[in-house]
C-alpha positions in Angstrom: 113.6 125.3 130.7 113.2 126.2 134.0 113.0 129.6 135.7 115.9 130.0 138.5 114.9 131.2 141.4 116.7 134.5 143.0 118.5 133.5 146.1 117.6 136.0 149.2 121.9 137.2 148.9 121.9 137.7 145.1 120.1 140.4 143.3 120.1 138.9 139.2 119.2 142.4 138.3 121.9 143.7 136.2 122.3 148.1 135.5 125.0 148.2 133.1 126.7 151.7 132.0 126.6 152.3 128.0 130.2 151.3 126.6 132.4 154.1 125.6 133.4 154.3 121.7 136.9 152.7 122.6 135.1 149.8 124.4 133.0 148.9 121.7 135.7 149.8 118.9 137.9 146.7 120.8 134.8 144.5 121.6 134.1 144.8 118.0 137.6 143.7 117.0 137.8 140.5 119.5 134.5 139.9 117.6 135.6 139.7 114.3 138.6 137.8 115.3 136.4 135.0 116.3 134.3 134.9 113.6 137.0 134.2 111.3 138.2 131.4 113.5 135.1 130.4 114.0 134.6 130.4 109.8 138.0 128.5 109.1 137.1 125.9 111.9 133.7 125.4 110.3 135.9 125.0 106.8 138.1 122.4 107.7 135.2 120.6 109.4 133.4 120.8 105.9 136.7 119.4 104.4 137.4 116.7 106.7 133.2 115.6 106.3 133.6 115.5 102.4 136.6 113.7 102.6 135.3 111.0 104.7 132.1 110.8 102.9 134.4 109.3 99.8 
């Protein structure tokens, strides 16, 4: 891995504000949204694997 160099322009350095409770009560939602997609993808990917495997 390199390290990126900081153009003269651009400043990488990045002061975020702390997210308010509804922020990070949504954030968290979208989150567990895509876990479970994430967890049925990863299911039917098992599926398809075992049935292949026969």
């Amino acid at each position: 891995m390199n390290i990126i160099k900081e153009p003269k322009e651009i400043d990488f350095s990045i002061k975020s504000e702390p997210w308010s409770e509804e922020e990070l009560i949504e954030f968290r939602k979208i989150m567990n949204i895509e876990k479970q997609k994430n967890a049925k993808s990863k299911s039917l990917k098992k599926k398809t694997n075992k049935e292949l495997s026969k």
